[in-house]
C-alpha positions in Angstrom: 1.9 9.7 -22.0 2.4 8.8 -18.7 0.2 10.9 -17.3 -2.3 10.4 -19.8 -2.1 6.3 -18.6 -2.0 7.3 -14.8 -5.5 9.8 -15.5 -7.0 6.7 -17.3 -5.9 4.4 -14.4 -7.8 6.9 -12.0 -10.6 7.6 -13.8 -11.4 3.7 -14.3 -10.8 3.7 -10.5 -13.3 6.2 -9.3 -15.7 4.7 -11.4 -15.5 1.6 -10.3 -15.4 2.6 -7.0 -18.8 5.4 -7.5 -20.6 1.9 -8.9 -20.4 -0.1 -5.9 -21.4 2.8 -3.7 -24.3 3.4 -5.4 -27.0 1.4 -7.8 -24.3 0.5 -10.7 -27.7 -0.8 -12.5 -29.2 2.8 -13.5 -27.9 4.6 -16.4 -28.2 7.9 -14.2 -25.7 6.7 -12.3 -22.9 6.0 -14.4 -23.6 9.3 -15.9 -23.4 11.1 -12.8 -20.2 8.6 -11.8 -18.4 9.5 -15.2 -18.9 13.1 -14.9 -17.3 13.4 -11.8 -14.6 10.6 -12.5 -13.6 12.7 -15.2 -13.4 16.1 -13.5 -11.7 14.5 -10.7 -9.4 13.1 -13.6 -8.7 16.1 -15.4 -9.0 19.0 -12.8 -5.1 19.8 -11.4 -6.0 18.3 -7.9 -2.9 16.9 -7.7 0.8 17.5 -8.7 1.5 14.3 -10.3 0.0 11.3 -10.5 1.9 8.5 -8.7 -0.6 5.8 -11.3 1.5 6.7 -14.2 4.2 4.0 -12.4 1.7 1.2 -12.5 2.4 -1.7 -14.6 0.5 -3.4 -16.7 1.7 -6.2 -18.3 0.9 -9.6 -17.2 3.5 -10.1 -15.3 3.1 -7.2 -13.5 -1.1 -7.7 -13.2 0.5 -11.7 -11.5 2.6 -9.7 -9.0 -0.3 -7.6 -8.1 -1.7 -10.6 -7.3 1.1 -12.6 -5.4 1.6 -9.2 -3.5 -2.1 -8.9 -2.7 -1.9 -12.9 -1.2 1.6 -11.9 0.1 0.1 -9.1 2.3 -3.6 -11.0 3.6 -1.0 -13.6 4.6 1.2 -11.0 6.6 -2.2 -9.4 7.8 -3.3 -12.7 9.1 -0.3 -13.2 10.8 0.2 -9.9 12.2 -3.3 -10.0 13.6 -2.8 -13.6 15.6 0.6 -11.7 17.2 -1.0 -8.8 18.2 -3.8 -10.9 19.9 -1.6 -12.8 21.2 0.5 -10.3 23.2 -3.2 -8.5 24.4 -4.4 -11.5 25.6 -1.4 -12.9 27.2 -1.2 -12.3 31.3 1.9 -10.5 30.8 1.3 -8.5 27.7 4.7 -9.3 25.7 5.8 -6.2 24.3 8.7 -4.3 23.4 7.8 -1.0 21.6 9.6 1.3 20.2 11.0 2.8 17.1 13.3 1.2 14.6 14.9 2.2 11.2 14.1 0.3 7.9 15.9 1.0 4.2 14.1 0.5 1.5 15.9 0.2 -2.6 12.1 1.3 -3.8 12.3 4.3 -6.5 9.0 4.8 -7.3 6.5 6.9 -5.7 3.7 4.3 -5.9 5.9 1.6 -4.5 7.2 3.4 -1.2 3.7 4.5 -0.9 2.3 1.4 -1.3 5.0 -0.1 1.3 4.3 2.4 3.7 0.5 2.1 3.8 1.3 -2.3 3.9 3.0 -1.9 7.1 0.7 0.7 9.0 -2.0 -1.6 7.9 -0.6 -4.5 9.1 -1.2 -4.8 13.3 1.8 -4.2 15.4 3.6 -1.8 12.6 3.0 1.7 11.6 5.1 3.5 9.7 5.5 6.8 11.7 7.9 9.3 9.0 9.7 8.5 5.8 12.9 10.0 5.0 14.4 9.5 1.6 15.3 5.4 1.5 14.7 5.4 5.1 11.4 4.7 6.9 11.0 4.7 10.7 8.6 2.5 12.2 6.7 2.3 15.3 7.2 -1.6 16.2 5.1 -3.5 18.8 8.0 -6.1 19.4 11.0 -4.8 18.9 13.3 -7.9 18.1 16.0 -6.0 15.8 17.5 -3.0 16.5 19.8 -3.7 13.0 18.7 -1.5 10.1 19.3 -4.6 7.8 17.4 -7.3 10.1 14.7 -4.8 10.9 14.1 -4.5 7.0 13.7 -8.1 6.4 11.6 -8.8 9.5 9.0 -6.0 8.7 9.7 -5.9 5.4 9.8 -9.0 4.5 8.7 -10.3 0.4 6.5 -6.4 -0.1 9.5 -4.8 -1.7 10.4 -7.6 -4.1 7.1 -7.7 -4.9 6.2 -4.5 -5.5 8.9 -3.8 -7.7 7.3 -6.2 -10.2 4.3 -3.9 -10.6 5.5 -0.7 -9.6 8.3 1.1 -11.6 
C-alpha cells in the first residue's frame, strides 16, 4: 500500500511537472504526459520509492508549508552571508569540514535535509554516513557535533519530521 501511495505521488508529480514544460492546454499532451508518467511509475527504475514516507494529512500538507517558508528564509539568509564574505576586502572565511547528527529515520527526510543544506550558499553536504552527515562549511564557527547541528541545521529537521515519516 505504500508503494502503491508513493507510485501515485510520482505519477501526479511527473505530470505535473511534463504540463508546465510543455502546452498543458492540448489534449495530445496530457496524453503523451500520462503515458510516460505512468511507465515511469510502473517500470522497476528504482528500488523503492522514498514517496511512500510522504504525509498527507493536513498537518503534514501545513508543515510542508512552514518547512518550505522555513528554508526561502534560510536561503535568503545564507545568500546575504555568502555575499557578504565575497565582497568584503578581506574575504571572511573559515572553511572546512564539520560533523552534523541527525535523529531523521526516513529516507525522504535525510534526503530532503541533505539536498536543504547543499542548496543553501555556504553549506554542502559532502557524504552521509548513517545519522551522521559531514558538511563542507564556508565559516566554520563550531567545531562541536551538537552546535554544528543546530547552527546548520537549524528548524529543517523538526520540520521535516512533521511531513516525512
Amino acid at each position: 500500500m505504500k508503494d502503491l501511495k508513493g507510485r501515485a505521488i510520482r505519477f501526479v508529480l511527473l505530470l505535473g511537472a511534463w504540463l508546465v514544460l510543455t502546452d498543458a492546454g492540448k489534449t495530445e499532451e496530457w496524453i503523451a504526459g500520462g503515458i510516460v508518467a505512468f511507465l515511469a511509475c510502473v517500470l522497476p527504475l528504482f528500488p523503492r520509492s522514498t514517496l511512500g514516507d510522504l504525509k498527507l494529512t493536513p498537518r503534514a500538507l501545513l508543515g510542508m508549508i512552514v518547512f518550505f517558508f522555513i528554508f526561502l528564509k534560510a536561503l535568503l539568509l545564507s545568500n546575504l552571508d555568502v555575499a557578504y564574505r565575497v565582497l568584503h576586502p578581506k574575504l571572511p572565511i573559515n572553511p572546512g569540514i564539520v560533523r552534523i547528527k541527525t535523529g531523521l529515520r526516513s529516507p525522504l527526510a535525510r534526503l530532503l535535509l541533505a539536498n536543504a543544506i547543499t542548496l543553501t550558499p555556504g553549506t554542502i553536504t559532502v557524504e552521509v554516513r548513517g545519522e551522521d552527515y559531514f558538511i563542507h562549511w564556508i565559516n566554520v564557527s563550531e567545531r562541536d557535533v551538537e552546535a554544528a547541528t543546530k547552527a546548520i541545521v537549524g528548524e529543517f529537521e523538526s520540520r521535516l519530521e512533521v511531513f516525512c515519516g
